[in-house]
C-alpha positions as a Python dict, from the first residue, in 0.01 Angstrom:
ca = {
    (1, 'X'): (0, 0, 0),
    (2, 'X'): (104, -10, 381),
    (3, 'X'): (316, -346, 302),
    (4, 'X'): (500, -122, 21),
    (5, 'X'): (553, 167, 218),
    (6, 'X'): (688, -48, 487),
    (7, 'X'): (927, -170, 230),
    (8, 'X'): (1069, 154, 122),
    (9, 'X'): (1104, 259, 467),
    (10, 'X'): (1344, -67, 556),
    (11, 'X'): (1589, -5, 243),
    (12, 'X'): (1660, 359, 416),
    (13, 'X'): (1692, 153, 776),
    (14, 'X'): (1901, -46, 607),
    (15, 'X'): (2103, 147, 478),
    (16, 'X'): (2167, 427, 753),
    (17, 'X'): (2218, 76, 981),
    (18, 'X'): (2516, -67, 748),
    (19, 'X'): (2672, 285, 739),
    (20, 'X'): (2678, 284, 1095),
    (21, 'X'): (2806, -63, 1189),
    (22, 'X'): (3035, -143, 904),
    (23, 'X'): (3414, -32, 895),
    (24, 'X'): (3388, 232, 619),
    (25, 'X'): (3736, 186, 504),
    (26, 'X'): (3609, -210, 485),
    (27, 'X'): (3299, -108, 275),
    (28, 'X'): (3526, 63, 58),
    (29, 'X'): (3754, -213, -9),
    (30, 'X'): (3488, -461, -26),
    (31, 'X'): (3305, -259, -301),
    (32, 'X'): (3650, -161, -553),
    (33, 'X'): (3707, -532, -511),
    (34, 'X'): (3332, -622, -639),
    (35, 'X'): (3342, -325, -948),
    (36, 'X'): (3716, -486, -1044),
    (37, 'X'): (3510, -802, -1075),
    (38, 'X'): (3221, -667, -1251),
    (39, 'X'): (3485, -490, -1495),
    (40, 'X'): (3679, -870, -1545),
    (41, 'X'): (3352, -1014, -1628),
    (42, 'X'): (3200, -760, -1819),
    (43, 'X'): (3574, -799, -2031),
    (44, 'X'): (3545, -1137, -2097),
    (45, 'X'): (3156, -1122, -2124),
    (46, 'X'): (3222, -844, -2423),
    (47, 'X'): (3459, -1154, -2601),
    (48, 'X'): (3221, -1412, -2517),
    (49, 'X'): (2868, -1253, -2619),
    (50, 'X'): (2816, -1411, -2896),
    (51, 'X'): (2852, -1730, -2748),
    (52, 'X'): (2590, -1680, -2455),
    (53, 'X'): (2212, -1733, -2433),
    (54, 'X'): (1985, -1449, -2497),
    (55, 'X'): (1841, -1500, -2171),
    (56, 'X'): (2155, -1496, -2019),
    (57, 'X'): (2300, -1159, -2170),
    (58, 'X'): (1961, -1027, -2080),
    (59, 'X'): (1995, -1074, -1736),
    (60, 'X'): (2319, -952, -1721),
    (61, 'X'): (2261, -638, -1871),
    (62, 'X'): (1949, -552, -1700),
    (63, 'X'): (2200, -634, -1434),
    (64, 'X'): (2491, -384, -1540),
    (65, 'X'): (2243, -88, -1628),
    (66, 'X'): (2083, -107, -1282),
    (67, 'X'): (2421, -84, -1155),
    (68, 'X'): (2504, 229, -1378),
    (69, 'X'): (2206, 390, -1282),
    (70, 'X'): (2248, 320, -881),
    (71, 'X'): (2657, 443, -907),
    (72, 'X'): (2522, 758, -1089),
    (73, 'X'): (2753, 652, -1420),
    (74, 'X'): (2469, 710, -1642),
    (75, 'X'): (2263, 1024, -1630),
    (76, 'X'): (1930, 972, -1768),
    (77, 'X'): (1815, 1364, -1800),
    (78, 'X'): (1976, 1630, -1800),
    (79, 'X'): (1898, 1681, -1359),
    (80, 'X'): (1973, 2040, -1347),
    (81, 'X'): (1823, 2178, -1645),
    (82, 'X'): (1542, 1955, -1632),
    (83, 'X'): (1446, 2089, -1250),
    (84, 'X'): (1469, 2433, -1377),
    (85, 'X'): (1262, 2357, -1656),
    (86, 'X'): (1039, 2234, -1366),
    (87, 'X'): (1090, 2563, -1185),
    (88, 'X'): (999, 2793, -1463),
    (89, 'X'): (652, 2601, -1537),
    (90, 'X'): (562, 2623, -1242),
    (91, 'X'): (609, 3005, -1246),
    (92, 'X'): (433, 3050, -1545),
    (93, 'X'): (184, 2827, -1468),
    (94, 'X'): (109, 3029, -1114),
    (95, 'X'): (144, 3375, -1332),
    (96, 'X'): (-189, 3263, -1491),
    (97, 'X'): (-336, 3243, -1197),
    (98, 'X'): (-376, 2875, -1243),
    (99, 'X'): (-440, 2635, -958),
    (100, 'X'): (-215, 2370, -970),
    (101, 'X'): (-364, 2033, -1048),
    (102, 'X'): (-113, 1689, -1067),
    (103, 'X'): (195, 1593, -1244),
    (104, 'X'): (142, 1281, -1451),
    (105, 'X'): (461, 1139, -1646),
    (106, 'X'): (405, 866, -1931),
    (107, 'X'): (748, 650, -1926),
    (108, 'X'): (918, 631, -1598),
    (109, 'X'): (1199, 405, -1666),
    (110, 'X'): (1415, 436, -1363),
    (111, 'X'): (1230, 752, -1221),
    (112, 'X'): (1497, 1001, -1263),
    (113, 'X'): (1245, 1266, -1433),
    (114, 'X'): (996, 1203, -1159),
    (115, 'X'): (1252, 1241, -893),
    (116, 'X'): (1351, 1589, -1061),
    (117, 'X'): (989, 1658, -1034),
    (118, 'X'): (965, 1585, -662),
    (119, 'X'): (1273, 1797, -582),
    (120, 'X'): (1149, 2100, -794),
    (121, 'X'): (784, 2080, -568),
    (122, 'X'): (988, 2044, -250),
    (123, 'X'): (1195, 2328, -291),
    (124, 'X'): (905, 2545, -422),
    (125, 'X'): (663, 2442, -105),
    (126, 'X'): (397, 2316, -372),
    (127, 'X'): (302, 2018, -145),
    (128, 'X'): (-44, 1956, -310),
    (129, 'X'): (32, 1853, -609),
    (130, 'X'): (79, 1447, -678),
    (131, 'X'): (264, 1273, -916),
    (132, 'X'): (175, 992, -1147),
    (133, 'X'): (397, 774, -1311),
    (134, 'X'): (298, 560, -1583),
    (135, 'X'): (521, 241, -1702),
    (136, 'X'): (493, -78, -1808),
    (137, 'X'): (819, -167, -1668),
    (138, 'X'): (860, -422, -1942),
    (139, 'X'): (1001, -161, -2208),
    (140, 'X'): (850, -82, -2540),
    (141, 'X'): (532, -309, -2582),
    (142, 'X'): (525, -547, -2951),
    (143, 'X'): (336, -294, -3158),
    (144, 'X'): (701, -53, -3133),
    (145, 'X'): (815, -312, -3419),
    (146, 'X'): (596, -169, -3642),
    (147, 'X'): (536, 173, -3536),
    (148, 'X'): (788, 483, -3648),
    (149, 'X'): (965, 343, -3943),
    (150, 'X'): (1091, 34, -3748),
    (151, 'X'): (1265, 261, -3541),
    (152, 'X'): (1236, 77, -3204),
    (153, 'X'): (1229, -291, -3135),
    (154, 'X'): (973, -452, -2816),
    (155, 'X'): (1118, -470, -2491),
    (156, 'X'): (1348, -169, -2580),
    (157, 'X'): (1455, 45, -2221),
    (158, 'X'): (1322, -180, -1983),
    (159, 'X'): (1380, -110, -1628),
    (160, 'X'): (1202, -336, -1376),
    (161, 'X'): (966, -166, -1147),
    (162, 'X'): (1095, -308, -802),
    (163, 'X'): (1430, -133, -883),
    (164, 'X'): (1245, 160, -986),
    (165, 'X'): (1076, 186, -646),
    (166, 'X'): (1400, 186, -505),
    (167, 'X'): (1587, 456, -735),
    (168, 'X'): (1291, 690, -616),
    (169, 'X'): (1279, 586, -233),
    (170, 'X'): (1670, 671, -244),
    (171, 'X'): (1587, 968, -406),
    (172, 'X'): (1408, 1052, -64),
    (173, 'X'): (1025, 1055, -269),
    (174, 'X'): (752, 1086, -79),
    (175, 'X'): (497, 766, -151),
    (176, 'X'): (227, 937, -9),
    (177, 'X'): (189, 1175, -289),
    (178, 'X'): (364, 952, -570),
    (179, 'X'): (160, 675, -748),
    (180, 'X'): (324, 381, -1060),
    (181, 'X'): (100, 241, -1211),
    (182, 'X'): (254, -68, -1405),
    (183, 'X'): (91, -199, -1713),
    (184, 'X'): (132, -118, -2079),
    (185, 'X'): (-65, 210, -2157),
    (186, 'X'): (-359, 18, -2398),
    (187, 'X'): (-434, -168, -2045),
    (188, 'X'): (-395, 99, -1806),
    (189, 'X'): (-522, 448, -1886),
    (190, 'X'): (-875, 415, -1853),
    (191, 'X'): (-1144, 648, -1743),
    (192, 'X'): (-1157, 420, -1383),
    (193, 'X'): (-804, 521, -1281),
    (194, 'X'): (-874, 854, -1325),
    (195, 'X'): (-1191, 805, -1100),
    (196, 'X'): (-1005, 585, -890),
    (197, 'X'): (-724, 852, -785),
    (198, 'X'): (-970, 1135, -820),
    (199, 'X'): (-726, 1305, -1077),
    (200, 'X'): (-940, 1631, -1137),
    (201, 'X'): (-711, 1832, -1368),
    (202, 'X'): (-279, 1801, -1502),
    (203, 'X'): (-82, 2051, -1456),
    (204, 'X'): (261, 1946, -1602),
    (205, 'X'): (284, 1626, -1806),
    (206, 'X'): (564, 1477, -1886),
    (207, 'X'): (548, 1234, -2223),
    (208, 'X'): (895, 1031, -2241),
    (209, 'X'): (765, 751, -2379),
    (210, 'X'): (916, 718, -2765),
    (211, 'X'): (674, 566, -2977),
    (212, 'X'): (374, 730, -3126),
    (213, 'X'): (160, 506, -3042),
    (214, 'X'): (207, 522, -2660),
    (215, 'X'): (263, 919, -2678),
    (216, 'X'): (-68, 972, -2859),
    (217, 'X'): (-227, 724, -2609),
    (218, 'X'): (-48, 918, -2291),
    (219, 'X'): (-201, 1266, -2492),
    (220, 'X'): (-557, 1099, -2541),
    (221, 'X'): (-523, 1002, -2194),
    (222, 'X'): (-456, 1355, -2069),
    (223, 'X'): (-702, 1533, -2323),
    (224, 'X'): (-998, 1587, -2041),
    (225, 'X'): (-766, 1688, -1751),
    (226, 'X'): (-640, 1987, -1886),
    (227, 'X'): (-892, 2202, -1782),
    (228, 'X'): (-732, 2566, -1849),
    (229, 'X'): (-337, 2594, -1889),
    (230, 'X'): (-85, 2290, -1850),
    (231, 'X'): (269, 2271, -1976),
    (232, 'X'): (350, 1941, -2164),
    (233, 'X'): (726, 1827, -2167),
    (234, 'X'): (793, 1585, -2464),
    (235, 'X'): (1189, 1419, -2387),
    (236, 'X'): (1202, 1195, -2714),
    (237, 'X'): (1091, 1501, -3029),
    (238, 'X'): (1414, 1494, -3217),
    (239, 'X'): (1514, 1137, -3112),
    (240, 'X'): (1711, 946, -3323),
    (241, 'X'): (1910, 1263, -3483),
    (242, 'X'): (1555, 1382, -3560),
    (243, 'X'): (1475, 1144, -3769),
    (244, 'X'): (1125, 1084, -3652),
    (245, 'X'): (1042, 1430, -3640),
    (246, 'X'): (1128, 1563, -3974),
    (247, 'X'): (920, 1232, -4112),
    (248, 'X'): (624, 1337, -3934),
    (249, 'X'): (663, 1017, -3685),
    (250, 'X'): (720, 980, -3294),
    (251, 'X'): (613, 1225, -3067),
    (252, 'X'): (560, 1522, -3338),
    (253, 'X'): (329, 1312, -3537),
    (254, 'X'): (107, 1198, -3155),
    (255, 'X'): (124, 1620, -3089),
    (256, 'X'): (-30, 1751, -3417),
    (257, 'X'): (-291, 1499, -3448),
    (258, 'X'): (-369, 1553, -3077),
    (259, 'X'): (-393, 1935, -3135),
    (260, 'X'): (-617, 1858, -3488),
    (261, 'X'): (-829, 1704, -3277),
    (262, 'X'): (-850, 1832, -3008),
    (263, 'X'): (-910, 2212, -3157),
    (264, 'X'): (-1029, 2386, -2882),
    (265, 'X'): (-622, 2385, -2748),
    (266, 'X'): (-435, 2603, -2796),
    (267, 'X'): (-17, 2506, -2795),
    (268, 'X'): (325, 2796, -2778),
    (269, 'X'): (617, 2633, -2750),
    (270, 'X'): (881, 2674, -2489),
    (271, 'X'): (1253, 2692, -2417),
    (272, 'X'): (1347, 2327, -2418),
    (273, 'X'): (1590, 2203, -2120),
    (274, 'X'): (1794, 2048, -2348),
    (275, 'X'): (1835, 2317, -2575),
    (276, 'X'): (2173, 2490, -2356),
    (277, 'X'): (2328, 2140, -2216),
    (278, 'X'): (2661, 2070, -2310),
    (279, 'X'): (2738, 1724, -2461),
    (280, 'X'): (2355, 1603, -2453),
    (281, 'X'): (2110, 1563, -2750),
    (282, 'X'): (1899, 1889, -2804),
    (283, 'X'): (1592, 1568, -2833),
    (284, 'X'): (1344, 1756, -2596),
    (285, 'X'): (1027, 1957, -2681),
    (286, 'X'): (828, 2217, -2421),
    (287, 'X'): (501, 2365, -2443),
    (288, 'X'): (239, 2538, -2272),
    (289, 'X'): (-140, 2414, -2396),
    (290, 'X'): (-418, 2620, -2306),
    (291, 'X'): (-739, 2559, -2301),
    (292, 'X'): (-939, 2837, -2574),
    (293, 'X'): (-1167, 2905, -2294),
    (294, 'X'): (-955, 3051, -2078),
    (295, 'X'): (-763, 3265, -2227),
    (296, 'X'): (-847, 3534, -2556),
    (297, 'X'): (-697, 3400, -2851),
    (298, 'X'): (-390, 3617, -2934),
    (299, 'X'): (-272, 3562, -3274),
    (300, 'X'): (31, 3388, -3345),
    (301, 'X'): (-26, 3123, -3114),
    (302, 'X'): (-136, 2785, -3281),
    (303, 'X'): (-469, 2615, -3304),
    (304, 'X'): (-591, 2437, -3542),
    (305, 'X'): (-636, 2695, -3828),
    (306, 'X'): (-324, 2984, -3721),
    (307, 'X'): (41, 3025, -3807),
    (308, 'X'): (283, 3051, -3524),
    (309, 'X'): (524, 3358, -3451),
    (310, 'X'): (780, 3461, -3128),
    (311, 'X'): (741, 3673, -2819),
    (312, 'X'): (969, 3708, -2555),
    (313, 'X'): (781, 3658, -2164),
    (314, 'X'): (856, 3953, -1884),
    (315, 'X'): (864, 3733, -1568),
    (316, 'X'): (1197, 3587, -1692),
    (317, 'X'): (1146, 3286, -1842),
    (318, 'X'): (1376, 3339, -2172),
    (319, 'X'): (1172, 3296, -2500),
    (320, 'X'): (886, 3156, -2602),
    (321, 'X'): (811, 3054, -2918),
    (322, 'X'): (500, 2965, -3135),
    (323, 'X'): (449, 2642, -3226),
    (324, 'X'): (435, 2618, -3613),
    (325, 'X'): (415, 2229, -3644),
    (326, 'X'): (15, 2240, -3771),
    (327, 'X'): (-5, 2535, -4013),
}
């Protein structure tokens, strides 16, 4: 890890050296000249598509997006809503009393979630708390032909994990509490990583990972580390218009089998961050799972055998709403 860290450390060097010993009005000029040139090409590229390689248009948009996501042109979440989702967790996480365990987020993509994440702990002082991210940095693995309806294709949102180092090291992270793991979830979340990172109990999990498949894995995954309360953020529920939810597929379909089997969880759903965000898809789903242990079972919450209803909480944190998706 010392090589890697050593890495991360240069491309700030790096940069804060260039700033200082290149013209700026220079590095201006220099870089409208190269996104004129980018815009030609990607002109005549649109004519010419059909003509090219798969390889080659491959490349080149892996290419493009990275330079989207680097410029800032293409928000990925919803930043500012998505850290106060962050914030208000956390609150009602600590107004349980809980003890914060880690955050551990299934589908990383360019790490714009888990740099949210990292902000939201900074500004709240919670510096004990790690975060896990979990990609296989290849996009959706072949089984995503088959699984949801048809509804994604393999090798969908791929984002290469060396750039994805480097969105989060610009994004100021700090590597000694954040961990990737690369590898396609069937291969990677075993029982030894766990073991391997001592990962005693999640806290806030973040499943942005489509299919059903991988979701129900990341869930499966997660199943023994909730040891009393954690809030689980889904970002893909009512993808594709909400399609996939309202068949029973995706991310709902991975959540109620999780909580059939898994009975002794208990699941209210929250305010989603996307639910108030002009000009974005109201996709997300929030909720807080508690384990039946710790807590008296107060009816109108769901379980495995209970209909849902609404309550409004008194530290602030808008409504929350009973999760009826089971009953």
């Amino acid at each position: 890890m010392a090589g890697t860290h050593n890495d991360d450390s240069s491309i700030r060097q790096k940069a804060s050296h260039n700033q200082s010993s290149v013209n700026p009005g220079l590095t201006s000029l220099w870089r409208r000249a190269l996104e004129q040139t980018i815009e030609l090409a990607a002109l005549h590229l649109g004519k010419l598509r059909k003509y090219a390689p798969r390889n080659v248009l491959d490349r080149y948009d892996a290419w493009r997006l990275r330079h989207m996501v680097f410029k800032g042109e293409r928000r990925l979440v919803p930043e500012a809503a998505l850290e106060d989702s962050y914030n208000q967790a956390l609150q009602l996480l600590k107004s349980k009393g809980v003890e914060l365990g880690d955050y551990l987020e299934f589908g990383v993509y360019c790490g714009a979630s888990l740099a949210c994440m990292h902000r939201t702990l900074q500004r709240t002082r919670i510096n004990h708390v790690r975060l896990f991210g979990f990609d296989s940095f290849e996009g959706f693995p072949d089984i995503a032909k088959y699984d949801d309806g048809g509804a994604w294709q393999p090798g969908d949102f791929r984002f290469d994990y060396k750039s994805t180092r480097k969105f989060l090291t610009l994004s100021g992270v700090d590597w000694g509490r954040v961990f990737l793991t690369k590898g396609f979830f069937s291969d990677t979340l075993k029982s030894d990583l766990i073991r391997r990172h001592r990962i005693n109990k999640a806290s806030l999990i973040m499943v942005d990972c489509d299919l059903y498949t991988s979701s129900k894995e990341a869930l499966n995954f997660c199943a023994p580390l909730i040891k009393d309360h954690a809030v689980i953020f889904f970002d893909d529920w009512n993808s594709h218009n909400g399609k996939l939810a309202r068949n029973n597929m995706g991310q709902k379909r991975a959540f109620d089998e999780f909580l059939k089997e898994n009975s002794h969880f208990i699941a209210e759903e929250l305010v989603s961050y996307t639910s108030h965000v002009n000009n974005w898809p109201n996709n997300a789903k929030v909720f807080l799972v508690s384990h039946a242990d710790s807590q008296t079972h107060t009816p109108g919450t769901t379980c495995s055998n209970c209909i849902s209803a609404a309550w409004t909480l008194d530290f602030g944190w808008s409504e929350l709403i009973g999760y009826s998706g089971l009953c």
